[in-house]
N, C-alpha and C positions, 0 to 999 in steps of 0.2 A: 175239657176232656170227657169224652162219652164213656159210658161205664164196659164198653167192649172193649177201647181202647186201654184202659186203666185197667182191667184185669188184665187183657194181653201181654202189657207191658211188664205187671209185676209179675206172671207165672214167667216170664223169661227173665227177669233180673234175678226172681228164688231159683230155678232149675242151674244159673248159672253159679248162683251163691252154694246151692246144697254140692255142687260136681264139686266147687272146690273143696268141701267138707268131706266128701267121700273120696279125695286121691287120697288122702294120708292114709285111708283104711287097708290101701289094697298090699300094703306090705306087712297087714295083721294075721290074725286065725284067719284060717277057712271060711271058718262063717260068716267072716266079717266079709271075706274078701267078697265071699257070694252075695251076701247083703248089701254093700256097697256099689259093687259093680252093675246088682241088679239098677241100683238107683241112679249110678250115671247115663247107663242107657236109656233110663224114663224120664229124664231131666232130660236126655237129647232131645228125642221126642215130642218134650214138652216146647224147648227150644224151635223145632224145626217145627212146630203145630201139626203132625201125623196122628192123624186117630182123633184128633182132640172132641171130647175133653178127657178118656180114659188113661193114657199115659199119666195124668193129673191123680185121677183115681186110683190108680195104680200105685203112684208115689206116697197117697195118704193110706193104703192099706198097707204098705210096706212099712209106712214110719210107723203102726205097731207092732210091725216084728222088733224092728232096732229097738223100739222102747221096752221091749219085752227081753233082748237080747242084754240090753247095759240096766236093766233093772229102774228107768227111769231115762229121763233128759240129760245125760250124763255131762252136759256141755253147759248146764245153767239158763242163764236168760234169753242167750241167743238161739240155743233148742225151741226152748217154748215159744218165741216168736216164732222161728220159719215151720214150728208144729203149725202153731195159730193164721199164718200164712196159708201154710199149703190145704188147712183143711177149710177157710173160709171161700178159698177160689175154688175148690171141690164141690162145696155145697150149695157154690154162686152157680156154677159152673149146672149142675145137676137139678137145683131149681127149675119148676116146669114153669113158673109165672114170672113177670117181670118183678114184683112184686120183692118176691121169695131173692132172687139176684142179689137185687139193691141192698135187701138187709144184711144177708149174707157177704158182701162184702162192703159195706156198708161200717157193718161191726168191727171188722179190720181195721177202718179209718178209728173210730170212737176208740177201741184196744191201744192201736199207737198215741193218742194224744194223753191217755189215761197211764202209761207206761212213763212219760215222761213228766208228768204231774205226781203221781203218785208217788216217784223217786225225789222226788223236789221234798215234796212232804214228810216222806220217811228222813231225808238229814235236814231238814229245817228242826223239826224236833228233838235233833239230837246233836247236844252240843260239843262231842268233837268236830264234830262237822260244820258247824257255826263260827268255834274258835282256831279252826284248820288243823287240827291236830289227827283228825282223820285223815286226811289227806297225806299229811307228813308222815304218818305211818306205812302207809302206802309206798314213799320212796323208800323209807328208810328200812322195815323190816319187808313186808310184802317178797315174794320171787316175780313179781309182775313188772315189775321197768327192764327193758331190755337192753338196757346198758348200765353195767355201775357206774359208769360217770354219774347218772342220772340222782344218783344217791344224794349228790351233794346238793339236792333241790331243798334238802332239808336243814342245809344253812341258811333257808331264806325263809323265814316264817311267817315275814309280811304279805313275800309273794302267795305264799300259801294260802292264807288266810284271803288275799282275794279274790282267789283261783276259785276256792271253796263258794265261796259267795255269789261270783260267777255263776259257778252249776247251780245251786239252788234256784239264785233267781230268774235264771233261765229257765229251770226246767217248770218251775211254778208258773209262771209267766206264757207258758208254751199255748194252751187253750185258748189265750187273747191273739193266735196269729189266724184263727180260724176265721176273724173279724173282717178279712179282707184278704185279694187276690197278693196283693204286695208282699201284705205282711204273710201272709202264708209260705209264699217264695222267702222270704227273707229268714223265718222262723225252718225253716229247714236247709237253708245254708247254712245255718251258725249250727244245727244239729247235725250237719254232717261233717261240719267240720269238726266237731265235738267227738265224732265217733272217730275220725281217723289222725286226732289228735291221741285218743286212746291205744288207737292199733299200733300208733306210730312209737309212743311212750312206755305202754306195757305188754304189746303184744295182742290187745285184743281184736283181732284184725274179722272174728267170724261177724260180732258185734255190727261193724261197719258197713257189710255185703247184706247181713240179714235186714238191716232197718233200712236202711238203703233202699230194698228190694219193695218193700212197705207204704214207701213216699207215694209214688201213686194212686194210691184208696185216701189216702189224707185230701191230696187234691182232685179226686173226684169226691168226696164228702162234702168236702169244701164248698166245690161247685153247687152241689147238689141242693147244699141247705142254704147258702147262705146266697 
């Protein structure tokens, strides 16, 4: 995958991911509605490739109004991704040298595999997370399963526990699929099914579309280095 294509392809999987982020807005404040709507129409744009690369530029001068609007990333990790998204295809994008490109989104591939190592690491150290009790917490207190049935996940504590284990060692694990074409494919299927095993179970559906959108700077890094 050439690095034209792997940016093309992720400014139109985030332009798609942010529209869906921005309908819920439009039945907010004014401001909101004006802020969001401005963002659908430059995620069109970005989609249909018009103007490009400013529509792109557009969307990343915008995402400081929003962030100035909700006093921060108001939405967590999946904000700071498609922030980290949308401003590294901006500054690929804007890059006068081939050089300046590659880094620039280049760093986008290094940011996702670092995102999923690093979460590996934060509950490997921490032993509810080791003994599943994190996890269990999650069904049982948490507002994030979207179904009560789902609650009763926490009469199963064996399952828990290797649920829990699962994600760590996956997610630690994650850096070793850079190693090959296969395993790269193979290391982001189990990731994406990871994410919309998430959206499916607690709702976190932005999660899904934003890393989703991400996949291909992994596999042009991939290509790249390896």
């Amino acid at each position: 995958m050439t690095l034209e294509a792997a940016a093309r392809l992720t400014e139109i999987l985030l332009a798609l991911a942010l529209i869906q982020q921005s309908l819920e807005h439009l039945r907010g404040f004014r401001d909101e509605r004006t802020l969001f709507g401005a963002r659908i129409v430059l995620c069109l744009l970005v989609v249909f490739g018009v103007a490009s690369p400013w529509p792109l530029v557009g969307l990343a001068g915008l995402s400081l109004m929003i962030l100035q609007r909700f006093q921060g990333p108001y939405n967590g990790g999946s904000d700071r991704m498609g922030l980290l998204a949308l401003w590294c295809l901006a500054l690929s994008r804007l890059a006068p040298v081939p050089q300046g490109k590659e880094l620039a989104f280049g760093y986008l591939g290094v940011q996702l595999v670092l995102s999923y190592f690093i979460s590996g690491g934060v509950k490997i150290v921490n032993p509810d997370w080791r003994s599943g009790r994190a996890l269990r917490d999650v069904f049982q207190f948490s507002a994030y399963p979207v179904s009560e049935a789902l609650r009763h996940w926490t009469d199963r504590p064996r399952v828990l526990l290797v649920m829990s284990w699962a994600v760590i060692l996956f997610e630690l694990a994650f850096p070793l699929t850079l190693l090959s074409r296969p395993t790269m494919i193979a290391g982001l299927g189990v990731a994406a099914a990871f994410h919309l095993a998430n959206a499916c179970l607690f709702g976190l559906n932005r999660f899904f579309w934003t890393w989703l959108a991400t996949y291909p700077a992994i596999l042009w890094l991939q290509a790249r280095v390896f």
